[in-house]
C-alpha positions in Angstrom: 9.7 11.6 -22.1 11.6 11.7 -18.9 9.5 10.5 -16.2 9.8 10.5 -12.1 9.5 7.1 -10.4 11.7 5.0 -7.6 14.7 3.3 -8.0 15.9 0.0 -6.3 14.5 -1.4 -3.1 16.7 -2.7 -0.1 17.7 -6.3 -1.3 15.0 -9.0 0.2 18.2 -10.8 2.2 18.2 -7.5 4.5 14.3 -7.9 4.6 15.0 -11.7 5.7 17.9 -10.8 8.2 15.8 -8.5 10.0 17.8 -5.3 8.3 20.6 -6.9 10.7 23.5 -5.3 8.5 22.6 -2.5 6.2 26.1 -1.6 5.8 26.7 -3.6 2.7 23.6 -3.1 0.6 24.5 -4.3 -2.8 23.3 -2.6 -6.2 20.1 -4.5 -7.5 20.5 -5.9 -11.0 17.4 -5.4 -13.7 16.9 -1.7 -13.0 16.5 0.4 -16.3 15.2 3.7 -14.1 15.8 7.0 -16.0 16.6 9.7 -12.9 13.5 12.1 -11.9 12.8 15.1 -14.1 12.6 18.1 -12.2 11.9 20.3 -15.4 7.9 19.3 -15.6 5.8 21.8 -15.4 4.1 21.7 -12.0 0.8 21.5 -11.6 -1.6 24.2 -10.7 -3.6 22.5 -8.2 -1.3 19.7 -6.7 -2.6 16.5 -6.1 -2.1 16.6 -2.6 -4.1 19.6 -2.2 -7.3 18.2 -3.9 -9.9 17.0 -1.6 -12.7 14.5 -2.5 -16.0 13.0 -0.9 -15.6 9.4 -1.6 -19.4 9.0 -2.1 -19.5 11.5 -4.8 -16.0 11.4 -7.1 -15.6 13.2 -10.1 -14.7 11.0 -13.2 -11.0 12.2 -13.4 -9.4 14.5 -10.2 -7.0 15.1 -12.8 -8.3 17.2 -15.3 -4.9 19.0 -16.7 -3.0 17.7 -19.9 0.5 18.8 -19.0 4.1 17.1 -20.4 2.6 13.7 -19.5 -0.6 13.8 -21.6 -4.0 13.4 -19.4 -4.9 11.5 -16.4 -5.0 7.7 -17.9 -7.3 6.3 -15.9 -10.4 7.7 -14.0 -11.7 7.8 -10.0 -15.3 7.6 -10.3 -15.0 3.3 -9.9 -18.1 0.7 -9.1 -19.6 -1.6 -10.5 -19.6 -0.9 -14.0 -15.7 -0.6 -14.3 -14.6 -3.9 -12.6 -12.8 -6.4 -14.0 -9.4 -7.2 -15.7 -9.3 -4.3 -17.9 -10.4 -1.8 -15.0 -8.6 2.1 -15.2 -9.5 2.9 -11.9 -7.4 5.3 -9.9 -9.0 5.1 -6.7 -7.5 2.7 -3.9 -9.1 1.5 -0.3 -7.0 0.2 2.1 -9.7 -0.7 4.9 -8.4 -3.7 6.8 -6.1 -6.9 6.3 -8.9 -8.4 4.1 -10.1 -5.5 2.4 -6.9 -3.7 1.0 -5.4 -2.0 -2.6 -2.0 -2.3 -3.9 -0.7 -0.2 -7.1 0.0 -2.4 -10.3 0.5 -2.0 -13.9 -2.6 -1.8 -17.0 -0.5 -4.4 -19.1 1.7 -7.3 -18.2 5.5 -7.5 -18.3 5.7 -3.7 -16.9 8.0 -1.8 -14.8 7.2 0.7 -12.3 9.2 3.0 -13.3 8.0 2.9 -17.1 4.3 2.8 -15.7 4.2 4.7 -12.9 2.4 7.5 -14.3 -1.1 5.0 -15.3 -0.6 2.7 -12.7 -4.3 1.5 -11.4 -5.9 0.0 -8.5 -5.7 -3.8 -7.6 -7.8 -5.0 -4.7 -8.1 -8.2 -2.7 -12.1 -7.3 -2.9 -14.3 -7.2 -6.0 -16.0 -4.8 -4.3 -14.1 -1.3 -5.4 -14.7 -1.2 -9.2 -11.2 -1.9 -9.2 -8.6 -4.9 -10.7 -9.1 -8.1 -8.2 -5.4 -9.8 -6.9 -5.5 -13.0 -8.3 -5.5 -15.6 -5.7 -1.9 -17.4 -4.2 -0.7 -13.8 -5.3 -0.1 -12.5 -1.5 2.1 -14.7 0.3 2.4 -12.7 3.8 0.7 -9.2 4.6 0.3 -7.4 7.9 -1.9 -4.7 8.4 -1.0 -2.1 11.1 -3.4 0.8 12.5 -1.5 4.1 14.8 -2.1 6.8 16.0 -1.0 8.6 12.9 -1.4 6.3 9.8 -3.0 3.1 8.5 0.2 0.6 6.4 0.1 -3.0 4.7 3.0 -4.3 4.4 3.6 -8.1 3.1 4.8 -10.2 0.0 3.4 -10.5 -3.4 4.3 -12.4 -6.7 4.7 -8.9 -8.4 3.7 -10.7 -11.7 0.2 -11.6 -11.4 -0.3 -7.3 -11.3 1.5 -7.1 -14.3 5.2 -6.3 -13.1 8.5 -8.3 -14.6 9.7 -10.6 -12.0 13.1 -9.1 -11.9 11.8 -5.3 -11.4 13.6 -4.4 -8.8 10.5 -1.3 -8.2 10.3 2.2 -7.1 7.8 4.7 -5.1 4.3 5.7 -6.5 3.2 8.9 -4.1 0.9 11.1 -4.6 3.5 14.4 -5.6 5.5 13.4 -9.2 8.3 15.8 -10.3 5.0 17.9 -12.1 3.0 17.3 -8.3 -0.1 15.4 -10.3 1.3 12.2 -8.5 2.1 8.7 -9.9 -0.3 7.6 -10.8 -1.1 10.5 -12.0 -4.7 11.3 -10.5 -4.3 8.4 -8.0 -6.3 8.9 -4.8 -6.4 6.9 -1.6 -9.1 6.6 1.2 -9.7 4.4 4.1 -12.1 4.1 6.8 -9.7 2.8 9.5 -7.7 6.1 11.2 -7.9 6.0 14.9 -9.8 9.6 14.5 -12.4 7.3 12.5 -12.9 5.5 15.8 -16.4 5.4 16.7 -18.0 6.5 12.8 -17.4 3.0 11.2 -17.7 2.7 7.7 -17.3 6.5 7.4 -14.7 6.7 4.7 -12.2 9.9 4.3 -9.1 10.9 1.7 -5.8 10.5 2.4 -4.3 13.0 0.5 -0.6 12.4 1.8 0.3 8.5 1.1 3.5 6.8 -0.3 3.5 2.9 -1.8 6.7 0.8 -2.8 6.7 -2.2 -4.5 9.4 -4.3 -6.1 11.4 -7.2 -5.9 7.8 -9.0 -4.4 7.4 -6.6 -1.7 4.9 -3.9 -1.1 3.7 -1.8 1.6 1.5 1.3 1.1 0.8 3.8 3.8 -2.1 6.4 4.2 -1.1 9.6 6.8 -4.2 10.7 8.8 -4.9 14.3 7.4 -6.1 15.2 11.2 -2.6 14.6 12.3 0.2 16.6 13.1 2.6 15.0 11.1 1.2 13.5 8.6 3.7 14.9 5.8 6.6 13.4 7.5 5.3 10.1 7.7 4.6 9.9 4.3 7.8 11.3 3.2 8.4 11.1 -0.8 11.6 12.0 -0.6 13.4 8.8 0.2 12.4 7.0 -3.2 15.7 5.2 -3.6 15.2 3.0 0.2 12.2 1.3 -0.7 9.8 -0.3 1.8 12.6 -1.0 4.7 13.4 2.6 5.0 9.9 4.4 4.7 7.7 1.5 5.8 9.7 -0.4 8.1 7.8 -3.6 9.1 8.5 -7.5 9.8 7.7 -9.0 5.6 7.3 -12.3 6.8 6.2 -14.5 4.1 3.3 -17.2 5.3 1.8 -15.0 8.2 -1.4 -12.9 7.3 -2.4 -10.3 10.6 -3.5 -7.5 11.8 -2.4 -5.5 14.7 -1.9 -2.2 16.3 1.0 -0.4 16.5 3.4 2.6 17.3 4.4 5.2 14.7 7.9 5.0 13.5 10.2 7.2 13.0 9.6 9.2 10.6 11.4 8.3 7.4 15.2 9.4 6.8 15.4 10.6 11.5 17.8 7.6 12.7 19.2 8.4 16.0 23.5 8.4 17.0 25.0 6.1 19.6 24.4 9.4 22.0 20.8 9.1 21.5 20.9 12.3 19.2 18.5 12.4 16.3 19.9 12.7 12.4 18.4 13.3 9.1 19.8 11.2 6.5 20.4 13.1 3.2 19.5 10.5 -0.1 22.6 10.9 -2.8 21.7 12.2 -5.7 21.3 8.9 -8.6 24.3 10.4 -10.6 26.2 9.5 -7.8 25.6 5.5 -8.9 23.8 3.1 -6.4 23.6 3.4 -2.6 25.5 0.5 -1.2 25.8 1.5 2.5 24.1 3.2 4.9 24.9 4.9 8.2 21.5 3.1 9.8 19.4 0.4 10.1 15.1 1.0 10.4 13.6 0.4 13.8 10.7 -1.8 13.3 7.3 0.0 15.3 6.3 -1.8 18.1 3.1 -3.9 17.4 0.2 -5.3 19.9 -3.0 -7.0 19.7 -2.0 -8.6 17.0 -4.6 -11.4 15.4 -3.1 -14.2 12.8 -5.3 -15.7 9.8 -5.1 -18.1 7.4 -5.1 -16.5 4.2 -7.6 -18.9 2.8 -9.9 -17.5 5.5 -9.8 -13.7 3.9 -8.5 -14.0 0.5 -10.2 -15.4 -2.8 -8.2 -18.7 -3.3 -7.6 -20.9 -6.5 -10.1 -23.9 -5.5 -13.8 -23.5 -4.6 -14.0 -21.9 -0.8 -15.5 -24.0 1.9 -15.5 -23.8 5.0 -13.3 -26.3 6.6 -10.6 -27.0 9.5 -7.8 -25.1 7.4 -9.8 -22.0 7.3 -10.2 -21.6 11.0 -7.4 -19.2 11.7 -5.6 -18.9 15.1 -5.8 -15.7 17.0 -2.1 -14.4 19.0 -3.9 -11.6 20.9 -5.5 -12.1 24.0 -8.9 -13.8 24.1 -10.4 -10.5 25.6 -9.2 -8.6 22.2 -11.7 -8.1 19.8 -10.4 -6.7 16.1 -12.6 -5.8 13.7 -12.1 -6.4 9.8 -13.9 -4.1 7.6 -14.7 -5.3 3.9 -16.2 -1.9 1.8 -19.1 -2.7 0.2 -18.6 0.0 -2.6 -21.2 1.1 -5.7 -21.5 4.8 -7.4 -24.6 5.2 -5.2 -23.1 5.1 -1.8 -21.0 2.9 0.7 -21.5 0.6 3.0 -19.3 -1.7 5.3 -19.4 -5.2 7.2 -17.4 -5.5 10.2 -16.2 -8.7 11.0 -15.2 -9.7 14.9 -12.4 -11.8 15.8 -12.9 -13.1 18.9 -11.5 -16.3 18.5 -11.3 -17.4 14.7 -13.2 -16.0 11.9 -13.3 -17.2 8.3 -14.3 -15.2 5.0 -15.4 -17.4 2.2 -16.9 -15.7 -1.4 -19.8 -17.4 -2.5 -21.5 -16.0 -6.0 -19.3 -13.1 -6.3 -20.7 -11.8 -2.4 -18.7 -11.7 0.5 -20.3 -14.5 2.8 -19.2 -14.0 6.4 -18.9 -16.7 9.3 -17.8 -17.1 12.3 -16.5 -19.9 14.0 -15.9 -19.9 17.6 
């Protein structure tokens, strides 16, 4: 069975170079991607047209059996599905230290061979979800606009189950049959700038885009009371990876959270007259895209607060609180951001909001998250 999924992401040297010269972008090795079937039957109802109450999902929003066989997993996540062998298909991208990533059910996967049953890891244990084992995330930054909520950082792709040579692909929420990939796979978030005000109040995204690959992720949810939120989350650019559709700094070793401008949306670069231009992705029978005519402009950013990782993230070694877990703020000591970790069951949600005025750490203690601040 032919299925739709992402080929190769930008090579990391552009990543490293600050997408300095995109004109000589070389075809990634380790890529076994079969091109995108466009002869699926599409479904009735597509994914991005289904809208859900987070407090009260359904046990699959999938419920058609169509070329690809039924929804693998199932939405309806909480206590009772945690753990390592967890199906869940519903992500939460809340904050820098409360965040889901896509990854594979079994180990020694591919993203394009899995695309269709991928399921939910989290940094939390909180979403009824897979748990990121600790030392997996290198480098993240979390971004809130005007128009979208995006993590962006570095992972050791292997610890959720993908080869370290996959060079990746794009999990969205259309697919060639418009179930998306995963199929059923629903996002929410309670951080959109329209949220502002009704904290903890989480709401559907129902027009997101993720890439990972080649130990870079990023994953962005479009604010459904925007006017553009289709564009930002463009699917159609599957071949660019992360640099293109999610352009953002992927420094390894720095963990933060900040707010920032929208970008362009993906595939508008603008000439050397200022004139704006819509790039038109080859079609894969025309081999491997080796140049381009642009480079990404990275967003503007502000207000941006640094952490240790060991400060919001489970780590290998029993949490304490010590000198390395006071993290250093970059924003001004008038800024106050706020980290919100979902406290998630069947029942209901809630949320704790941690300040950062100054430092904060995050340490786990008996499977709770324990908060303290240190001034």
């Amino acid at each position: 069975m032919v299925r739709a999924f992402a080929l190769p992401f930008v090579v990391a040297a552009i990543i490293a170079a600050g997408f300095a010269d995109v004109q000589a972008i070389a075809p990634l090795a380790g890529s076994a991607h079969a091109p995108k079937s466009v002869s699926q039957k599409r479904s009735a109802v597509p994914l991005v047209d289904k809208h859900f109450d987070y407090d009260n999902l359904p046990h699959k929003v999938d419920t058609e059996v169509g070329e690809r066989g039924p929804q693998s997993g199932y939405n309806d996540c909480g206590p009772s599905t945690a753990g390592p062998g967890s199906l869940c298909q519903t992500a939460v991208v809340d904050s820098l230290a409360d965040f889901c990533l896509w990854g594979a059910p079994v180990a020694n996967s591919t993203v394009g061979d899995t695309e269709g049953e991928a399921v939910a890891w989290c940094t939390q244990n909180t979403h009824g979800a897979r748990v990121i084992p600790a030392g997996a995330i290198t480098g993240v930054q979390f971004i809130r606009t005007p128009d979208y909520v995006q993590v962006t950082g570095v992972i050791n792709q292997t610890l959720i189950n993908y080869n370290s040579d996959d060079t990746g692909g794009e999990l969205d929420a259309w697919g060639a049959d418009f179930r998306g990939n995963p199929e059923g796979g629903i996002v929410f978030t309670n951080a959109f700038a329209s949220l502002q005000g009704r904290s903890g109040k989480h709401v559907q995204s129902p027009m997101w885009h993720s890439f990972m690959g080649s130990n870079k992720f990023c994953i962005k949810l479009c604010d459904p009371d925007r006017p553009n939120a289709a564009k930002y989350c463009e699917h159609i650019y599957d071949r660019l990876g992360c640099p293109y559709n999610a352009p953002a700094s992927y420094a390894d070793g720095v963990f933060e959270t900040c707010e920032g401008t929208s970008q362009d949306f993906p595939g508008v670069y603008y000439d050397s007259n200022g004139k704006p231009q819509q790039y038109q992705q080859p079609p894969e029978s025309a081999g491997e895209i080796t140049t381009m005519p642009y480079e990404p402009r990275i967003p503007a950013t502000s207000r941006c607060v640094q952490f240790a990782s060991t400060a919001i993230y489970p780590q290998p070694t029993a949490l304490a609180p010590t000198a390395s877990t006071t993290p250093a703020p970059t924003a001004a000591p008038e800024h106050q951001e706020r980290l919100h970790v979902a406290n998630r069951s069947k029942s209901g949600a809630t949320s704790t909001a941690i300040s950062a005025s100054g430092a904060v750490g995050l340490v786990l203690l008996t499977g709770t998250l324990a908060l303290i601040s240190m001034l």
